[in-house]
N, C-alpha and C positions, 0 to 999 in steps of 0.2 A: 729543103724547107728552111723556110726564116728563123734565124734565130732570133730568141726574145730574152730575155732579162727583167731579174726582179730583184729589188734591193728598196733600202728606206724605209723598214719597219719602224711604226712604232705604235704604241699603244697610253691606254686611257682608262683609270677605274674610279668605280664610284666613292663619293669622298669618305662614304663611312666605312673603318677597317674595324673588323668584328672576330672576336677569336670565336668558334668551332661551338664551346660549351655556351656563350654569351647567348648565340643564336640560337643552341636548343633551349634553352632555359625560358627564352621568350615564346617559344611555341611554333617557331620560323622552319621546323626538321621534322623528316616523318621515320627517319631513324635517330635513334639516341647520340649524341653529341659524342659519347665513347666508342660505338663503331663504326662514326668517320672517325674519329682521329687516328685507331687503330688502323684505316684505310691509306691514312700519309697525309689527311687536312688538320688541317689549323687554324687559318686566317682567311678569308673572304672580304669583299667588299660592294655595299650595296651604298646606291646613289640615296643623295635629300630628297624628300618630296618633290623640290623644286627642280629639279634635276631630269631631264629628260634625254630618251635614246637619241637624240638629233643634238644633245648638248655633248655629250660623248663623240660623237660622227663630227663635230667641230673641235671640239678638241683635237683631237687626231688630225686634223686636216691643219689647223693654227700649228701644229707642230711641225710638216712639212715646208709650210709657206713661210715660217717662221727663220726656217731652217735652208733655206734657197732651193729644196728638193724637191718642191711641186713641181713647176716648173709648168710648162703649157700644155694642160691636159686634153687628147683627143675625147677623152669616152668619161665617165664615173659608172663604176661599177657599186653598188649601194645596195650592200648586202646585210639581210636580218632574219633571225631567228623567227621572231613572235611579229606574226603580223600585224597587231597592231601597233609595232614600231616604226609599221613602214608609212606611218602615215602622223606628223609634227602637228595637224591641226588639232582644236580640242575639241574632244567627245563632246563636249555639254552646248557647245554651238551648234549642232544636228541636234539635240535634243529638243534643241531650243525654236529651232527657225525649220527643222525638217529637210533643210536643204542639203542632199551629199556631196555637194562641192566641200565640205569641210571635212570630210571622208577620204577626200582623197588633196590634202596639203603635203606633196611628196616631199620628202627629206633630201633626198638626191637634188633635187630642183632649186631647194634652199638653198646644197652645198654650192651648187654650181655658183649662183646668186652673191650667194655671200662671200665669196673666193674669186669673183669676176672673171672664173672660167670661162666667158661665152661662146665656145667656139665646140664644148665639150656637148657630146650626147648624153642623156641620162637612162639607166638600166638596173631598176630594180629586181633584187632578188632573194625570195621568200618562201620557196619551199625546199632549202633543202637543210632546215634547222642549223646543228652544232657543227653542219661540214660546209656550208655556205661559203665561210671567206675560199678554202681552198678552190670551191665551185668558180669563185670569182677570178682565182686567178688562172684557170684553167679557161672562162669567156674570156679575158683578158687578154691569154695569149691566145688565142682562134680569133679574135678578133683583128687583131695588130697582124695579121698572117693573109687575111682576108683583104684588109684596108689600105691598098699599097700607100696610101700619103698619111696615114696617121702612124704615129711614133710614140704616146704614152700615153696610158692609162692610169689613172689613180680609183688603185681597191679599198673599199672603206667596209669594216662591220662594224653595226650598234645596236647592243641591246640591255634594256634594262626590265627587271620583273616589276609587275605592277605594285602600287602598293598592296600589302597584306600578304603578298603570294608565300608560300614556303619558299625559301632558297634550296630547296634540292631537288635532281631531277636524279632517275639512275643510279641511287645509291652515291649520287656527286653533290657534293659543297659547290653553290654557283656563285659565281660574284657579276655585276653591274659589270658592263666595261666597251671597249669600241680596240677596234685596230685597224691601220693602216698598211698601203705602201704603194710602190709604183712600178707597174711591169713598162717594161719599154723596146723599142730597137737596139736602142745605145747599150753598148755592154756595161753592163754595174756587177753588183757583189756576185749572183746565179746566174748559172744561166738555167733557163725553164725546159727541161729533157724531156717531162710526160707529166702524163696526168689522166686517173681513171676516174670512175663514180660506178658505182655500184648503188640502184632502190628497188626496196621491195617494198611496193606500195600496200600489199597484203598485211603487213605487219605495222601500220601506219598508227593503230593504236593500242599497240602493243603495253604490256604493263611492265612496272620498272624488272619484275623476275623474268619475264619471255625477253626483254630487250638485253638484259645479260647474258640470257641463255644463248642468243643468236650472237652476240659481239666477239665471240673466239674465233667461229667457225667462217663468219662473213668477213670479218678484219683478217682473217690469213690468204682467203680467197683474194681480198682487195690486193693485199701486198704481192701476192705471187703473180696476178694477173697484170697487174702496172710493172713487173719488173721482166713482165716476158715483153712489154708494151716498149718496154725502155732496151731490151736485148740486152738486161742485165739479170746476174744473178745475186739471191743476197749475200753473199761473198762479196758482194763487190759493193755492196751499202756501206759506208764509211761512220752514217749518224741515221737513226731513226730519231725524228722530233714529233714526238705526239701529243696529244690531249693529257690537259693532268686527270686521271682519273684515279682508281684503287692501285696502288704503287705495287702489287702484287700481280695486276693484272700482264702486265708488258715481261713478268717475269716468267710467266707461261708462253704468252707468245713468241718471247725472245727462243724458249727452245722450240716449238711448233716450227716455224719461220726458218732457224739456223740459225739465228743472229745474236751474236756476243752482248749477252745484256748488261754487260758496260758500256755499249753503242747507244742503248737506249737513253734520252736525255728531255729529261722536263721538270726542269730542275724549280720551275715557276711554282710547281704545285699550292707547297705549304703554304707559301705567301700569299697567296689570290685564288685560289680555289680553281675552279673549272669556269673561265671567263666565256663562257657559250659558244661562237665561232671565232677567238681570236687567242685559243691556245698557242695555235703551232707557231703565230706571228712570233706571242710573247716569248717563248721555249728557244725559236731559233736567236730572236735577239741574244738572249742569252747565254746562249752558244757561240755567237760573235764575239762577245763581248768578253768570251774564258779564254779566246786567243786560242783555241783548242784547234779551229780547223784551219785546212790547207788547202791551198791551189789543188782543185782536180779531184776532190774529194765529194763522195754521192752523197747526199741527204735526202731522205724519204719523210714528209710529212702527212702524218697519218690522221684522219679522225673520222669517228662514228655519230650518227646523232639520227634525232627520231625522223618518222618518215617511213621505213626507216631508210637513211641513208648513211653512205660510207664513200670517203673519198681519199685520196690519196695521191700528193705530187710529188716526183724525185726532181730533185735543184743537183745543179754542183757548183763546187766552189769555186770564182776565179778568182787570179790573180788579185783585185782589189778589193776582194769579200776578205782572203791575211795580210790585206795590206796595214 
């Protein structure tokens, strides 16, 4: 099988930073501002009025191009939480004229547009909530394996809550925010070893105490079953990067799993809250960025989100990911 590669993270948050208690005090939390903090939040970030999921998904992407890493993309993978992100045109023009062509002004279609990708296909993706970006680079690599003359894909999540919403889902502090990166041929930082998904569509509206209840039992399943996928054992996981959730939570699963919950790393948390589907991106940048890993080394990226679904891809590290 082909190998593929992922590298060129980056990420995007919305411009207002709000501490933990700011945001209950305005009525924004449906738990008390004191047990998230006791959870390990602090700071969040939520976009301007003006500020939209598609201005995030260009952020991210103006950083790429910015930065010579786009490069000439076969596909866009254009991944969102809340569906009505997945759609840059405005609501009040269907209200107005009745017409749903302004129902359906794709974002992906902008990006491509505004980025003068033209040679790029566009593939949105919107049902698989807070685990979507990894979804994405799991089509990403099936794709690039599939398409013998296409060579890179550029994975993009954005999402932002509408105005008024609460900022918490699951007992999580949310913040505004987008991330990026590019799976390719060419070898770069990962290489892409596997990747599972696990939904139970049954439990699609599940409430924030059922969707707790089930995130032990289904997130260990996810891990053991990707690591039989990969013909590894968690012995041999060098970094788990997951969602910043209850800072408590990974410390249970760290024994459940076997794994050294010093390996656990999502160090993003307090700063930015639970960025919707671009945790793992922000977490492993982060982990880059601590000089921490090594040539050869496994990383498992982990996350849960409604639907419900759960997903999970092990990377390892090459040569240029400690360079």
């Amino acid at each position: 099988m082909t190998d593929v590669f992922v590298d060129s993270f980056v990420h995007a948050l919305g411009e207002r930073k709000a501490h933990v208690s700011e945001t209950g005090a305005a009525g924004h939390l449906m738990s008390s501002a004191q047990d998230l903090e006791s959870a390990g939040f602090r700071w969040h970030h939520v976009c301007e009025p003006t500020t939209g999921a598609y201005d995030l998904a260009r952020n991210v992407t103006a950083q790429l191009a910015d930065s010579g890493r786009l490069g000439d993309v076969d596909a866009i993978v254009y991944a969102t939480c809340l569906p009505g992100n997945g759609n840059a045109g405005d609501p009040a023009a269907w209200k107005r004229s009745r017409d749903v062509k302004h129902l359906m002004d794709f974002p992906a279609g902008r990006l491509q547009a505004d980025f003068g990708l033209g040679k790029a296909v566009v593939i949105g993706l919107n049902q698989q909530a807070c685990t979507a970006m990894l979804g994405s680079l799991r089509l990403a690599g099936a794709m690039l394996r599939a398409e013998e003359d296409w060579e890179r894909v550029l994975c993009v999540t954005a999402d932002r809550f509408p105005e008024g919403a609460r900022y918490e889902q699951a007992y999580n502090l949310i913040s505004d925010g987008a991330a990026a990166c590019v799976v390719s041929r060419e070898p770069a930082a990962f290489r892409l070893v596997t990747a599972h998904q696990i939904t139970n569509g049954g439990l699609g509206q599940a409430d924030d105490d059922e969707t707790v209840g089930m995130y032990f039992a289904y997130t260990h399943r996810l891990v053991r079953e990707t690591l039989t996928r990969a013909g590894l054992s968690a012995a041999d996981l060098d970094w788990v990067v997951t969602q910043n959730t209850n800072d408590k939570a990974w410390q249970i699963l760290a024994r459940l799993l076997g794994v050294d919950a010093g390996k656990v790393f999502f160090s993003s948390m307090r700063d930015v809250g639970h960025v919707i589907s671009a945790d793992n991106i922000i977490n492993l940048a982060e982990l880059i960025a601590s000089g921490r890993l090594r040539p050869g080394q496994y990383v498992a990226l982990v996350m849960a989100g409604f639907g419900l679904n759960w997903q999970c891809v092990i990377l390892q590290a090459t040569e240029s990911c400690a360079a």
